[in-house]
N, C-alpha and C positions, 0 to 999 in steps of 0.2 A: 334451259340455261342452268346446268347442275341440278336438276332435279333429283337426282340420285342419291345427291348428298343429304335429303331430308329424310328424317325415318319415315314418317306418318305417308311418305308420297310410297315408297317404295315395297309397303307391308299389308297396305289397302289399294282399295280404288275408289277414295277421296280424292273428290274435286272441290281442294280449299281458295275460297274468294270472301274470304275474311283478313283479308293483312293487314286493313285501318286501324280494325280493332287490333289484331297480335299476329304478329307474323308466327312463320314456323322459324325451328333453329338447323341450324348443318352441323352435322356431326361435329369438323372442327371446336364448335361452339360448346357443344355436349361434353366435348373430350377435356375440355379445357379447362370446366368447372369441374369436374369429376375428377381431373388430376391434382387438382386442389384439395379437396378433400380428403383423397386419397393418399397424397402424397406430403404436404405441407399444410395442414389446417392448423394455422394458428395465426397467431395476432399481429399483423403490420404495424410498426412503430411502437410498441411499446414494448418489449422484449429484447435481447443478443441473443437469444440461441440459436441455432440454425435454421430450425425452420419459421422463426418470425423472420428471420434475416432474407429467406427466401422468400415469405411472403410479399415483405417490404417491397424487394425488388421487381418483383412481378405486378405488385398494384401501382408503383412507379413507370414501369414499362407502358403497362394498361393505361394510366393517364394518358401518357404519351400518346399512344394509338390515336385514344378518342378524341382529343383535341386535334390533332391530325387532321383529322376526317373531316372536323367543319375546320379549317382555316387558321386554329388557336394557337398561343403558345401556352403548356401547359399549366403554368402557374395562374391564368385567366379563366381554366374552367374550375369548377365547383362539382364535383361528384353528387347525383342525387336521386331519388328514388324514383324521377321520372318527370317528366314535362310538369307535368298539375303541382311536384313540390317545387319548380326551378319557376314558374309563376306566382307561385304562393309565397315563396320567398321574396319575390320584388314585391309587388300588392303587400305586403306586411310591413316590408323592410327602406323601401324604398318613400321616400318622401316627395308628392305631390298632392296635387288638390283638382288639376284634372286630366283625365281621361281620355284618350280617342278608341274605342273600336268600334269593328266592323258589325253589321247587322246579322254575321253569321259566326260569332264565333263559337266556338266549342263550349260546353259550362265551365272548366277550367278556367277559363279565359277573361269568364261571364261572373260567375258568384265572385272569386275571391276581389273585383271591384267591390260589387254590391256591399258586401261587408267592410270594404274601406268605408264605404260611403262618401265618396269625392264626388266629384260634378263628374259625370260621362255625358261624352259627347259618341252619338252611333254616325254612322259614316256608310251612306247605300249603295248595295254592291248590285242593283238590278243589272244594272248595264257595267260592270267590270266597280272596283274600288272608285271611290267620290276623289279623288285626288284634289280639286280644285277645292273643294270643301273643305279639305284638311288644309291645304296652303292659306284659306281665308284667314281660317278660327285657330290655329294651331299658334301657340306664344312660350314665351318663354318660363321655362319652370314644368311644361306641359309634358305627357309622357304619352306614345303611340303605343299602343297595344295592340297590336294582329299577329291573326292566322298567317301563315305564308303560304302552304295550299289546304285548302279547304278540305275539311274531311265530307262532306257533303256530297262535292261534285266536283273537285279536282281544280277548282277556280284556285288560280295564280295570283296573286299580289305584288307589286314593283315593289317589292322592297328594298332595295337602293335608292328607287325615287324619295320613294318615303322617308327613308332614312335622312334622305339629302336633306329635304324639305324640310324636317326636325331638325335639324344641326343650323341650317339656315338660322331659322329661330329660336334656337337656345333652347330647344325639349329635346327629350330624350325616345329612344326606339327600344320595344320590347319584341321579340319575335318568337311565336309560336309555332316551331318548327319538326312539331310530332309527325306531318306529313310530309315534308320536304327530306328530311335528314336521311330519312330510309330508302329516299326512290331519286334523288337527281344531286348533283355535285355541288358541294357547297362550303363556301370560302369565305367566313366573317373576314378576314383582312380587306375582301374587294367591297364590303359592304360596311356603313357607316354605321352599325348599329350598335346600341349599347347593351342589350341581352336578346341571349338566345338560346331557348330551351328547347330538350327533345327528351326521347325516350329509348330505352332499350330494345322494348318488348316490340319495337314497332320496326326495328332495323336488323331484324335476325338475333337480338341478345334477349339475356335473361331479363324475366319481368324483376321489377322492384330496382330497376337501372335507371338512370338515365345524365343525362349533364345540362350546367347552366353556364354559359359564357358572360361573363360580365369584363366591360372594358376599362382599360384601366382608369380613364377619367370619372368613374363611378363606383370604384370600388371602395374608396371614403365616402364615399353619402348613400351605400347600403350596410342597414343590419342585417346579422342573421336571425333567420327562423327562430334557431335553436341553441344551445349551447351545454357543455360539459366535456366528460371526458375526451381528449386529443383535440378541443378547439382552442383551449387554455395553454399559456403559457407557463404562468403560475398562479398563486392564487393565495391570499391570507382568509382569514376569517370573515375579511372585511370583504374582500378585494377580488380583483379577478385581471388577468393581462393576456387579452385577447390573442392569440396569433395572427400571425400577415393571412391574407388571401390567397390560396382557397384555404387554406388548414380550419382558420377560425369561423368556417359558415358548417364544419362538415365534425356538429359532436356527435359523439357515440360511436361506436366500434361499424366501421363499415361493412357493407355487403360486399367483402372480399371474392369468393367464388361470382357473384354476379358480375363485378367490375372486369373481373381477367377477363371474364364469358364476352364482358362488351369489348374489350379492346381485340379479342379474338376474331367477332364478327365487325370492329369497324377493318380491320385487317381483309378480312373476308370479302367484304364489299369493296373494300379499294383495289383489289386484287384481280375484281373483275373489272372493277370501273364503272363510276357512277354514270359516267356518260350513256354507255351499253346498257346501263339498266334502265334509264327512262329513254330512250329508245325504245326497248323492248316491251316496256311496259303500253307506250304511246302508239306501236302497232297494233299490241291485242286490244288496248279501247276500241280503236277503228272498226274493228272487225267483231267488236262486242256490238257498238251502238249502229253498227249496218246490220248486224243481227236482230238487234232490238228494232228497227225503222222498218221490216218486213214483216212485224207480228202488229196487225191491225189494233189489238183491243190492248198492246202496252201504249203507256206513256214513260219518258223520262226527261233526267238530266244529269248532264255532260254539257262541264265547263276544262277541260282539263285530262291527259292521261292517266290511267291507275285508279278512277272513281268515278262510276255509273251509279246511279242513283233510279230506281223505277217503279211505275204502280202497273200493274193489271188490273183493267177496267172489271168491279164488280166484286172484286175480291180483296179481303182484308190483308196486308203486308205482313204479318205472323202465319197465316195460313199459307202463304204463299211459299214463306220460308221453311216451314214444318214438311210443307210436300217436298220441295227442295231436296230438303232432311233424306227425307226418306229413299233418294237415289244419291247418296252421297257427296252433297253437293251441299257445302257447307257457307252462307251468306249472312247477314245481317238484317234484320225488321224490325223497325222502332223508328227512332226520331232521332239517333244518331248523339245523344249529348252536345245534340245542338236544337234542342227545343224553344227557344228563343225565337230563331228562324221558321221554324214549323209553325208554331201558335199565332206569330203577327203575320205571315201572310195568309193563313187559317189552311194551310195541306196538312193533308190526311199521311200517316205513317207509311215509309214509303220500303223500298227490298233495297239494298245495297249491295254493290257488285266491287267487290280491290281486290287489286292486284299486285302479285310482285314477283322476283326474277324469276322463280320456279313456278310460273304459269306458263300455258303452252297453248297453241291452235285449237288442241282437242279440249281443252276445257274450257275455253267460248260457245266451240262446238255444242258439248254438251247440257251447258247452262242453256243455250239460245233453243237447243230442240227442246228441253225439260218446259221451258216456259212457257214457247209452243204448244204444249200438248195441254198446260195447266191452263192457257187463251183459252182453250177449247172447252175447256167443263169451265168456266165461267160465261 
């Protein structure tokens, strides 16, 4: 699916199954920052000259795009340097006292609680999300905090239920959507939720991107992170007069060239259609984890398309990935920044398999005989 369009596929014979962590980018993407810099590098909103005048319009465009993509209208998203600040921002800014997540979230998801120090409440995902357990304990004042799909193992969360379920009871919904935004279609209008963060670097754009949606019922009872240059209105000695949302969450001179790069690639992606891409995504798992099911001394899991998760009996999950390495075959070995989940069920560091649109047959293929051969010296 366009693989052509990625430099790194077309120049090597890298087999990349690393897209949880960063996806590749499509030339459009490349061209787009690069025109930027080349052609108009200057300052959005604070200048008339012509090329701030051009910038302007193009990071106005760019908004545009990206709110698009999940559902928004533009004035509701928040530009920001990526999921872990569009969280960081609520957990700082946002006012409550308790918590719901998941037993598997991301650190993202995980510390910036901790450091509130509110009461959390964790919610077991053994057998799918505890939903009945959140409809018990969930009150009002209360805030949901989840993953929507799992970087782990591709496990899905109702997030509309849950959404509902909070609205019911007068709390609020925060959604971490680093894995959802890049691989399947999605539309905050059809869902009740009060934020929703994602990333750049994970949906074909530039790293140091990404957006926070916040709905309008909560956009009074959040601070920002940050504040100064272009979040102020004005300001005395004394004083300061915040701007409306999003202008006043978003101080300091933006990641211009990043921003165009993301409305380029949310452009990119709607162009194929997100439909088509977790389709295609959700074929090659199948044919990943029928691969995996015929190699005796793996284990895995797979809750989900786009994310395989696996041990080889005997052998450490870095070594695994190092041999990998070394036939071009480029994967993940660690604990996934979801160490939380690792430590309390007590599993060992595992290899991780993602995907995205520019994966293909042969690179199933290739991973499935690699690991095969690696069964065998273990």
């Amino acid at each position: 699916m366009r693989r052509e369009d990625f430099p790194p596929l077309r120049k090597t014979d890298l087999t990349y199954l690393d897209s949880a962590c960063m996806s590749l980018r499509p030339d459009p993407v490349i061209d787009a920052v690069e025109t930027y810099y080349r052609e108009y590098p200057a300052c959005p909103g604070r200048s008339h000259h012509s090329m701030s005048e051009k910038a302007s319009d193009e990071l106005i465009k760019s908004r545009e795009k990206i709110a698009d993509f999940v559902g928004a209208d533009s004035e509701n998203l928040m530009l920001t340097s990526g999921t872990t600040e569009g969280l960081n921002t609520v957990a700082r800014g946002f006012d409550t006292q308790k918590v719901f997540l998941s037993d598997r979230e991301h650190n993202s998801n995980l510390a910036p609680w901790q450091r509130k120090n509110c009461e959390t409440v964790f919610l077991e995902t053994e057998n799918g999300l505890d939903i009945e357990s959140l409809r018990s304990n969930v009150s009002e004042g209360n805030l949901v905090s989840l993953v929507h799909i799992s970087n782990l193992d591709g496990m899905e969360f109702r997030i509309e239920e849950v959404a509902q379920i909070a609205r019911e009871q007068g709390a609020y919904t925060l959604v971490d959507a680093a894995q959802s935004a890049p691989h399947m279609p999605l539309d905050v209008s059809e869902m009740p939720v009060d934020f929703l963060a994602f990333s750049g670097h994970k949906m074909l754009g530039p790293s140091g991107t990404g957006g926070l949606y916040v709905s309008e019922r909560t956009q009074n009872k959040l601070e920002p992170l940050n504040t100064g240059g272009g979040a102020v209105e004005d300001t005395t000695q004394f004083t300061r007069e915040r701007r409306d949302f999003p202008y006043g969450f978003e101080a300091g001179l933006p990641n211009v060239a990043g921003f165009i790069g993301l409305g380029k690639a949310a452009s990119y992606l709607s162009d194929i259609g997100m439909g088509k891409v977790e389709s295609h995504e959700h074929k090659l798992t199948e044919k990943l984890e029928q691969g995996f099911s015929d190699i005796e001394e793996v284990s895995y899991i797979s809750n989900g398309p786009g994310v395989v998760t696996f041990w080889v009996d005997g052998m450490d999950a870095h070594q695994v990935a190092l041999m990998l390495d070394r036939k071009d075959i480029a994967v993940r070995s660690g604990k996934h920044c979801v160490h939380s989940w690792f430590d309390q069920k007590d599993v060992r560091p595992g290899v991780r398999v993602s995907l995205h649109l520019y994966n293909n047959d042969e690179d199933i293929r290739e991973i499935v005989e690699e690991v095969k051969k690696i069964s065998y010296v273990a």
